[in-house]
VEXBAVEX-647300 format. One line per field, with one value per residue (C-alpha): residue number from 1; residue in one letter; z, x, y. Coordinates in nm, 4 decimals, decimal comma, m for minus. Layout:
% residues N
nr (NUM; ...)
rest (a; ...)
c3 (Z; ...)
c1 (X; ...)
c2 (Y; ...)
***
This chain:
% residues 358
nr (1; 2; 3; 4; 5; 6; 7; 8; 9; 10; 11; 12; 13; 14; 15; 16; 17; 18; 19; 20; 21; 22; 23; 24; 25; 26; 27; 28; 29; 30; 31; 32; 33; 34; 35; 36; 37; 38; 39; 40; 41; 42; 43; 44; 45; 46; 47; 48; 49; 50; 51; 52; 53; 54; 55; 56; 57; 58; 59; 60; 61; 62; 63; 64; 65; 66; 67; 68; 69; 70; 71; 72; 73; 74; 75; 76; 77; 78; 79; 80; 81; 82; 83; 84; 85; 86; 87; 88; 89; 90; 91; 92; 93; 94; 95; 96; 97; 98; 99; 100; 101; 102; 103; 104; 105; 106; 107; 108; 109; 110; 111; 112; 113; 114; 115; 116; 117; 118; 119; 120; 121; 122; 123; 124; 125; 126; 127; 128; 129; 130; 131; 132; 133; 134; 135; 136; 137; 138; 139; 140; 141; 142; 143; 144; 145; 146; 147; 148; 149; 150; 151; 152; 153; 154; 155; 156; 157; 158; 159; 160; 161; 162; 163; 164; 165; 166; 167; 168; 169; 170; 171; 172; 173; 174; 175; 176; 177; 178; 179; 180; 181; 182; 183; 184; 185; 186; 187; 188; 189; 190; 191; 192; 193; 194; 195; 196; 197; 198; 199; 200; 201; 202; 203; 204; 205; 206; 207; 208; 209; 210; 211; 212; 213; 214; 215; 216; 217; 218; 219; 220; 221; 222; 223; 224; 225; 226; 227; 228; 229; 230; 231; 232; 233; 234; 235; 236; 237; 238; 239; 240; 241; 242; 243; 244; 245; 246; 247; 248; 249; 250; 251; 252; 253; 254; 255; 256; 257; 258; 259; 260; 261; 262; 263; 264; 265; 266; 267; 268; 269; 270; 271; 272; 273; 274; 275; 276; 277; 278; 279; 280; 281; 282; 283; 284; 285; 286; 287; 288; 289; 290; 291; 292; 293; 294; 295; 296; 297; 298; 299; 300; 301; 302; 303; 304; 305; 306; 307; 308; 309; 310; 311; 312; 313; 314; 315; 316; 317; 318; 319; 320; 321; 322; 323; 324; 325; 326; 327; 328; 329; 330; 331; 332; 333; 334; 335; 336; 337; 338; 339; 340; 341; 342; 343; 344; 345; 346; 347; 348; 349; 350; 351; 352; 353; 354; 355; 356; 357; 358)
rest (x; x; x; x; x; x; x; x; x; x; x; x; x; x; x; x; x; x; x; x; x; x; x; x; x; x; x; x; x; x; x; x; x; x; x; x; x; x; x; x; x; x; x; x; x; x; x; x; x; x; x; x; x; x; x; x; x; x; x; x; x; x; x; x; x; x; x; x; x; x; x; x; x; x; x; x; x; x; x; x; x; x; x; x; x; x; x; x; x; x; x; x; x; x; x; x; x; x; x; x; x; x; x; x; x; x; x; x; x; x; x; x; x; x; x; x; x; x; x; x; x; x; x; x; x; x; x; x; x; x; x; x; x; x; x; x; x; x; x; x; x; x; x; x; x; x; x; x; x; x; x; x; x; x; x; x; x; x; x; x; x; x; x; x; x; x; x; x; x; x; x; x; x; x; x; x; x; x; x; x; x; x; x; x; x; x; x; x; x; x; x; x; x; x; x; x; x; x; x; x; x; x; x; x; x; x; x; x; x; x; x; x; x; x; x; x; x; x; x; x; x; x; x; x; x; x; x; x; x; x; x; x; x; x; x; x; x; x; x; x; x; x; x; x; x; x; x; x; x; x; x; x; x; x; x; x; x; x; x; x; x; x; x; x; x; x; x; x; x; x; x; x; x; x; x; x; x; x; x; x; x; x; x; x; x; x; x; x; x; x; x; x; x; x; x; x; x; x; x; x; x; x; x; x; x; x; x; x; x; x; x; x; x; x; x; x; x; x; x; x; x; x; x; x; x; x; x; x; x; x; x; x; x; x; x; x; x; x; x; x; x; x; x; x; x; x; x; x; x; x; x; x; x; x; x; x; x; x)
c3 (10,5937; 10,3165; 10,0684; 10,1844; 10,5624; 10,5556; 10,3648; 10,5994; 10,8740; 10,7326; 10,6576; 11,0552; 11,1198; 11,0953; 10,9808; 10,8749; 10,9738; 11,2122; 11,4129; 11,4580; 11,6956; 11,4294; 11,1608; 11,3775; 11,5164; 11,1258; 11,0812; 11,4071; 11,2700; 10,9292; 11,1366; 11,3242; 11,0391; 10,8472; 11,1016; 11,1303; 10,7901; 10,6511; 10,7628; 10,8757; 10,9028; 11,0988; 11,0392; 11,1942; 11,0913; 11,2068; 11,3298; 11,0440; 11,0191; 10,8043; 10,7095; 10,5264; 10,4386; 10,2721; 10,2144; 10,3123; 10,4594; 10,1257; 10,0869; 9,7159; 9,5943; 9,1896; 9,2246; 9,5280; 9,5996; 9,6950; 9,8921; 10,1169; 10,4777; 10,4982; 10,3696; 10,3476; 10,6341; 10,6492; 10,8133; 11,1575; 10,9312; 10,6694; 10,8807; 10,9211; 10,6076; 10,4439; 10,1817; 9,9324; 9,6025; 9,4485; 9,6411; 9,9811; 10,0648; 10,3433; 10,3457; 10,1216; 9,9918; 9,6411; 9,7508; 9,8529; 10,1409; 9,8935; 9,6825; 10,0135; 10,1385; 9,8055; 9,8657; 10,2297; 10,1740; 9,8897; 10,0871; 10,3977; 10,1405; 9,9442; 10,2918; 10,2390; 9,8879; 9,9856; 9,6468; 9,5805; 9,6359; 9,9086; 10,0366; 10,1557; 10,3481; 10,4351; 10,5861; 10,4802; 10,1031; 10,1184; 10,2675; 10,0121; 10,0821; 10,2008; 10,5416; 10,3789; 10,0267; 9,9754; 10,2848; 10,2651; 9,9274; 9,9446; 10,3239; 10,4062; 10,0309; 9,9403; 9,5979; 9,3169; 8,9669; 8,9137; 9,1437; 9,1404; 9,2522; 9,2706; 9,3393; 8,9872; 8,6552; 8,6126; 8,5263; 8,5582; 8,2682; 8,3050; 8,3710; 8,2609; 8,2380; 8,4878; 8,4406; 8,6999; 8,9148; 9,0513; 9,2987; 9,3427; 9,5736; 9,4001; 9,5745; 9,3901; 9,6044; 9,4801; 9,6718; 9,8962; 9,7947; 9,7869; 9,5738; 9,4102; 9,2848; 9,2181; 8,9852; 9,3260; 9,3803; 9,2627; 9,2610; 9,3449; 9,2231; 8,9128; 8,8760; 8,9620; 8,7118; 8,4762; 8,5479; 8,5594; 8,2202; 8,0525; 8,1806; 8,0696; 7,6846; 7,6894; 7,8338; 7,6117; 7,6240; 7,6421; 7,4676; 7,3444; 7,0963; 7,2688; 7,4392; 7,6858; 7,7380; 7,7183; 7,7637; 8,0262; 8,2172; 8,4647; 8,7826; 8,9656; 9,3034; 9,5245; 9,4762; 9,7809; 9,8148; 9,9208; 10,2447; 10,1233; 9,7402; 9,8328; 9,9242; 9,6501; 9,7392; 9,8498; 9,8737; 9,6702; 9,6137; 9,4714; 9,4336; 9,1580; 9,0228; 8,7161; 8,5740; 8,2709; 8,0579; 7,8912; 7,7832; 8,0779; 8,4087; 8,7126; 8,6425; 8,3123; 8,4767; 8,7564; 8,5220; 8,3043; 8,5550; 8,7330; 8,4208; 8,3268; 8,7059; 8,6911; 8,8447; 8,8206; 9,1449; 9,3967; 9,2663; 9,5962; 9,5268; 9,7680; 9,6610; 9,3290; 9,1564; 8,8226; 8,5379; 8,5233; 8,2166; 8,1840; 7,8139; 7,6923; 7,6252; 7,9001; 8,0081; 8,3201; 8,1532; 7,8795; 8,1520; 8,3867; 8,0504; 7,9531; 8,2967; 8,3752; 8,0296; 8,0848; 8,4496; 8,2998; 7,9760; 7,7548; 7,5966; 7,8496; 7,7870; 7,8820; 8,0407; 8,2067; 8,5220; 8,5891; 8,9013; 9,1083; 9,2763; 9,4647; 9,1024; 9,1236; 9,3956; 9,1843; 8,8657; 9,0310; 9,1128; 8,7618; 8,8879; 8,6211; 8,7876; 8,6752; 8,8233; 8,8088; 8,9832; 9,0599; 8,9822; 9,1730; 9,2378; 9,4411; 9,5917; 9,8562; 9,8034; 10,0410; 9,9233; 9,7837; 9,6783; 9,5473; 9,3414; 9,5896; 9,2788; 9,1406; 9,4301; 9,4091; 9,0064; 9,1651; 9,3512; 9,0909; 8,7934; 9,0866; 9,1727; 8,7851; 8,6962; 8,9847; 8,7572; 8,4413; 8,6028; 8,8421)
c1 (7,4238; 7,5655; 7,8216; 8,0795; 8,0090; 8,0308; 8,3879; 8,5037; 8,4043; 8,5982; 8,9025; 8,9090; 9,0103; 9,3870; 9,3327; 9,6558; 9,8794; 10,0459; 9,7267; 9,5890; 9,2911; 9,1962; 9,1800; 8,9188; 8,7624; 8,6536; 8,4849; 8,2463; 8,1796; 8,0510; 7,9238; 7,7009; 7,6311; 7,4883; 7,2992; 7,0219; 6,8719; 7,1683; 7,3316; 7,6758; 8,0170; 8,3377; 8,6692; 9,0118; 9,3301; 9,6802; 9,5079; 9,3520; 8,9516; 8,6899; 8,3175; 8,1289; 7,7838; 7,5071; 7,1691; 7,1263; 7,3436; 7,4461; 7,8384; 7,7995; 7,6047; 7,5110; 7,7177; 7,9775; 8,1287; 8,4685; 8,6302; 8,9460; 8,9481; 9,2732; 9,4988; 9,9179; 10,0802; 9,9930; 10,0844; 9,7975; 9,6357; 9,5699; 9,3277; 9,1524; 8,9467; 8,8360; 8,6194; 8,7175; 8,4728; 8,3897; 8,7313; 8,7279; 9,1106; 9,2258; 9,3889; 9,2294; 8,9620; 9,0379; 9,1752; 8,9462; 8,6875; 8,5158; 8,4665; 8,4028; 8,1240; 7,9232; 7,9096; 7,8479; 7,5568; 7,4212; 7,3800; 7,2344; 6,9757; 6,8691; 6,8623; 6,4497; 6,5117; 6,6949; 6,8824; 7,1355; 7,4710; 7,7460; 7,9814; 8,3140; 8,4977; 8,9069; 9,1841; 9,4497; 9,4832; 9,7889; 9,9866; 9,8675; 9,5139; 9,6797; 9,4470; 9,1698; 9,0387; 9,3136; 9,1704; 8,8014; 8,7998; 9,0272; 8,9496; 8,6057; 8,4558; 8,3049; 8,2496; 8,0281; 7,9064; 8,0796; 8,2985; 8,3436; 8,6031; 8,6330; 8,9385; 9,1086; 9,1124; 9,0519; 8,7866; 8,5527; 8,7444; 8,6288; 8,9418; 8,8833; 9,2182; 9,5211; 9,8938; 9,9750; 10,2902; 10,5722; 10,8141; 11,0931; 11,4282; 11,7339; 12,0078; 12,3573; 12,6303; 13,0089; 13,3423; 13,5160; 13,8803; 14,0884; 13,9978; 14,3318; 14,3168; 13,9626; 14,0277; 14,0795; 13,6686; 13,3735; 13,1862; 12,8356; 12,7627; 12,8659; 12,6551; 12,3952; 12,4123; 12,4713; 12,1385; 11,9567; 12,1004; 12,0069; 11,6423; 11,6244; 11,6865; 11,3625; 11,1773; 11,0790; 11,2891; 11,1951; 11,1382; 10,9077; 10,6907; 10,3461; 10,1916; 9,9541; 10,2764; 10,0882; 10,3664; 10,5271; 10,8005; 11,0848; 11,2819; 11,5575; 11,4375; 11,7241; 12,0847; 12,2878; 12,6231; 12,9233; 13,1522; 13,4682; 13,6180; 13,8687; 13,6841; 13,5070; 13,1706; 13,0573; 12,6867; 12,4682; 12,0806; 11,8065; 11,4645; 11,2590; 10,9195; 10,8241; 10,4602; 10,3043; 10,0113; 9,7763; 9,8924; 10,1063; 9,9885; 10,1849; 10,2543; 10,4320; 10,6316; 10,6985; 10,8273; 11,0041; 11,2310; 11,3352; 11,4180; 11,6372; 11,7357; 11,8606; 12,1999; 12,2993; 12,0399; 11,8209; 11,4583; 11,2290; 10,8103; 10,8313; 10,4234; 10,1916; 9,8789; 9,7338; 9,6137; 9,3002; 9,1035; 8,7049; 8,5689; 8,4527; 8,1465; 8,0385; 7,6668; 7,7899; 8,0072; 7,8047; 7,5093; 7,8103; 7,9299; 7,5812; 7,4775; 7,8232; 7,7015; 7,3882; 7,4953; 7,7612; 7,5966; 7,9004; 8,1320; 8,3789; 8,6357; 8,8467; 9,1883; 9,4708; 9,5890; 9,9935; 9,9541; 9,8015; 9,4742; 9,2464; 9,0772; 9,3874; 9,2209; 8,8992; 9,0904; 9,1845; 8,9162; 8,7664; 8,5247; 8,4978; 8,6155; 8,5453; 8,7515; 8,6712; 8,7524; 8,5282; 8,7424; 9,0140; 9,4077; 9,7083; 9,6981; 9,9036; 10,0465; 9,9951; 9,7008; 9,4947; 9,1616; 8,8112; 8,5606; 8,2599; 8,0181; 8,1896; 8,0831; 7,7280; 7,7848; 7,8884; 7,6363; 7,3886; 7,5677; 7,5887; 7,2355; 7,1299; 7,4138; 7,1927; 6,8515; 6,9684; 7,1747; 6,9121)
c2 (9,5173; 9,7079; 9,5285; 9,8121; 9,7329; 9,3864; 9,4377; 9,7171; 9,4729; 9,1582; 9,3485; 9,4616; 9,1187; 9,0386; 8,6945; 8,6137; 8,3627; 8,4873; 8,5670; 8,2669; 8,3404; 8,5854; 8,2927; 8,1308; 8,4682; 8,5836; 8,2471; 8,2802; 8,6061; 8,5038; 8,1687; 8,4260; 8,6308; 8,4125; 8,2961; 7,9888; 7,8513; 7,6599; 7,3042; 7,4414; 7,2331; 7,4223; 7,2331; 7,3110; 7,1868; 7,2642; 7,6016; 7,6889; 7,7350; 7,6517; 7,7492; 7,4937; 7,6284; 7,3994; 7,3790; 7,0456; 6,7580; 6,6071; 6,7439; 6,7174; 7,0577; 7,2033; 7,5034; 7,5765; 7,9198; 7,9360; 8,2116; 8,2471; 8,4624; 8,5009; 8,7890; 8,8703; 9,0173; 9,4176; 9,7023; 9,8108; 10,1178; 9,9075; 9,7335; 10,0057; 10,0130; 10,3724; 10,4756; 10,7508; 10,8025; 10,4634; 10,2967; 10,0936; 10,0935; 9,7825; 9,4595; 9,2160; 9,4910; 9,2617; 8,9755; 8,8753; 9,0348; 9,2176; 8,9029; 8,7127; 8,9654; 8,9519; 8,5576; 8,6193; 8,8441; 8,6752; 8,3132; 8,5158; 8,6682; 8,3312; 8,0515; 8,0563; 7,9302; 7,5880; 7,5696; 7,3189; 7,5574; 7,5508; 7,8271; 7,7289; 7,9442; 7,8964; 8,0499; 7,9288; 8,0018; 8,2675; 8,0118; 7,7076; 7,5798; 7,2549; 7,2280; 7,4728; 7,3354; 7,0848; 6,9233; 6,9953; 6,7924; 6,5483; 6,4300; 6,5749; 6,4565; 6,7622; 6,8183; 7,0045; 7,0377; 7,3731; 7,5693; 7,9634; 8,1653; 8,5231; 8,5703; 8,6463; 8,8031; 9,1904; 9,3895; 9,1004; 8,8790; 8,5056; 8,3091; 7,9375; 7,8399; 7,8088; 7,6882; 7,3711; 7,4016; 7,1932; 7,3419; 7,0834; 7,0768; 6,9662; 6,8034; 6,7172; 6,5946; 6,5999; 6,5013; 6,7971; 6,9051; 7,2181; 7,4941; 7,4829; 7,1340; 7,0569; 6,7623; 6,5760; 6,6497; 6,6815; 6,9897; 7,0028; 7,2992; 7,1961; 6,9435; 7,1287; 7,4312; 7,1610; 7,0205; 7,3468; 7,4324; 7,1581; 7,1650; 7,5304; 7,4151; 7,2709; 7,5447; 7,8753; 8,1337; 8,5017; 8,7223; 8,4158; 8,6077; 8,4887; 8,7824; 8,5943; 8,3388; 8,0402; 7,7946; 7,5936; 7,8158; 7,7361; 7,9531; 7,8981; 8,0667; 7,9548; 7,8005; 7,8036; 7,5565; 7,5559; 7,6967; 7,8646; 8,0057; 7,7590; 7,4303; 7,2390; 7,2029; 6,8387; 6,9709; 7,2009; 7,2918; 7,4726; 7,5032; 7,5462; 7,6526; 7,5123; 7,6444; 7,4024; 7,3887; 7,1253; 6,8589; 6,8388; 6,7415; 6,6744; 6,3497; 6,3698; 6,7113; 6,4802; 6,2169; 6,4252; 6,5505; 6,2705; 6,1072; 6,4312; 6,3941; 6,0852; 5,9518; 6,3091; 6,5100; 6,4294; 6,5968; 6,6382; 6,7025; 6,9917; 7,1141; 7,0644; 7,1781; 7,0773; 7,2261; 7,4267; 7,4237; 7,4206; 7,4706; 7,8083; 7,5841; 7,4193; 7,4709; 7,6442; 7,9418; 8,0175; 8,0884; 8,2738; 8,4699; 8,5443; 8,6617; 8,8553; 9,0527; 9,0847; 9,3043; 9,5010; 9,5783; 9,4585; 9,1924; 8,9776; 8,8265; 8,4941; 8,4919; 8,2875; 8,2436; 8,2361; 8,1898; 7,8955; 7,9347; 7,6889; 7,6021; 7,3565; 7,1210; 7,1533; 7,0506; 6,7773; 6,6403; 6,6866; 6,9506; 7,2526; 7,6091; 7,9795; 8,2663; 8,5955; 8,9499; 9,2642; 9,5787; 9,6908; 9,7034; 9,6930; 9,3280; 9,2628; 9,6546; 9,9581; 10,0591; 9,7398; 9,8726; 9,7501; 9,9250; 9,9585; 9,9149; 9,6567; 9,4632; 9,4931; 9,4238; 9,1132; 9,0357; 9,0524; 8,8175; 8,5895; 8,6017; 8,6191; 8,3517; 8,1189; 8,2171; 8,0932; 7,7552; 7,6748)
***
């Protein structure tokens, strides 16, 4: 099947959460794709599916693929996939059934060759990987040399590096008393912009004068207290997201803020990721560099990641991660889009990446 079929095809699914037969419906369908050849493993968790595809029965593989099924909530048309030019318009076109169908394909073409690399396969990554890849590796054991994920940068930039990420609830609570004599209380709220303005002195401010912003960042997402103008509130929180990058790790975040935190607010680990960061030099991404050049005819470059991606779960388990996009636009927009030849580009700097590493 064509690379633009098998996306069309994928994107026909509505494998988002709130379908939940469809999360487990687009995993028979690349189960049966793929078809006999490979040693197999299907997981569900809390409703979510999994595709675990090796070529042997050892969980631990050279080089593991990494893609996600599921996609962002969508309009009906924009399941309906179309092809205008060079462009395949639909829901997850980038991110990521394109991505997902060159891994697809290229596994279903190499089974015969038995070589030590694993697909995994989740759906469950728009909503944080937590019974997807979270799960797979911590509490199934799988693991690899190198892990690859297509599913970020632009314009095929290699992205080696990833901020971690705390999001934390804050609880203060104060004394209740009527607005018109609040020495008598203790506002919450207070003490809770008090808090959040003190951790913001240590956190750049923009404009910060670094273009990539390389540097640890923190926002106040939600801050709801209170009943009345005229009651002191006896109750107030927030949450935050708080993005860091090496030295950091979530430990010394985690640290760091209760200690700011303390006797003043409650700090709650609501979710976490570390830091990804694989060398420019390691073996592995000088061979993916080399071979993403070598298809495209010219010079790549490195980026950063803002957000967080499943390279976190990899980080954490000391595994090195590469990220990197084919070309298109508009994720999680109307019209989300993938370059049709940037997919089979792809598809071959995967399968010469596999020459030079294997």
């Amino acid at each position: 099947m064509k690379l633009e079929e098998l996306t069309k095809k994928l994107i026909e699914f509505k494998s988002t959460r709130e379908n939940p037969d469809e999360l487990k419906n687009i995993v028979d369908f690349v189960d049966g794709y793929l078809g006999d050849g490979f040693v197999k493993e299907r997981f569900e968790k809390n409703g979510k599916h999994s595709l675990v595809v090796l070529s042997s029965s050892e969980r631990h593989s050279k080089i593991m693929f990494v893609g996600h099924l599921d996609v962002v909530e969508a309009e009906e048309i924009q399941f309906h996939p179309i092809i205008e030019g060079d462009r395949l318009f639909g829901r997850g076109a980038l991110d990521m059934k394109g991505p997902d169908a060159v891994m697809i394909q290229l596994f279903r073409d190499l089974k015969d060759k038995k070589l030590p690399i694993s697909l995994m396969l989740t759906t469950d990554e728009e909503v944080g990987s937590k019974d997807g890849v979270e799960y797979l590796l911590k509490e199934e054991g799988f693991s690899a040399d190198f892990a690859i994920i297509p599913d970020g940068g632009e314009n095929f930039d290699l992205i080696i590096k990833g901020k971690g990420v705390l999001h934390l609830h804050i609880t203060a609570l104060g004394a209740s008393t009527h607005g018109s004599r609040p020495w008598e209380g203790v506002n919450a709220l207070d003490k809770l912009i008090n808090f959040y303005e003190e951790l913001k002195k240590d956190f750049p401010q923009e404009p910060c004068g670094d273009p990539i912003h390389w540097h640890n960042t923190l926002n106040l997402g939600i801050m709801k207290g209170g009943q009345a103008a005229n009651i002191v509130p006896d109750k107030a929180e927030m949450d935050l997201d708080i993005r860091f990058v090496e030295p950091w790790t979530v430990s010394k975040m985690h640290t760091y803020i209760l200690e700011k935190a303390k006797g003043n607010v409650k700090v709650e680990l609501i979710s976490y990721g570390e830091v990804v960061s694989t060398p420019k030099d390691h073996p592995m991404v000088v061979k993916f560099k080399k071979a993403t050049e070598d298809v495209l005819k010219r010079e790549v470059n490195f980026a950063v990641e803002h957000g967080a991606t499943d390279g976190r779960f990899f980080s954490e388990k000391g595994i090195p991660t590469i990220i990197t996009y084919p070309v298109g636009g508009n994720i999680h927009a109307k019209d989300e889009w993938v370059s049709i030849h940037s997919l089979y580009q792809l598809y071959d700097i995967f399968r010469k990446f596999l020459e030079y590493a294997l």
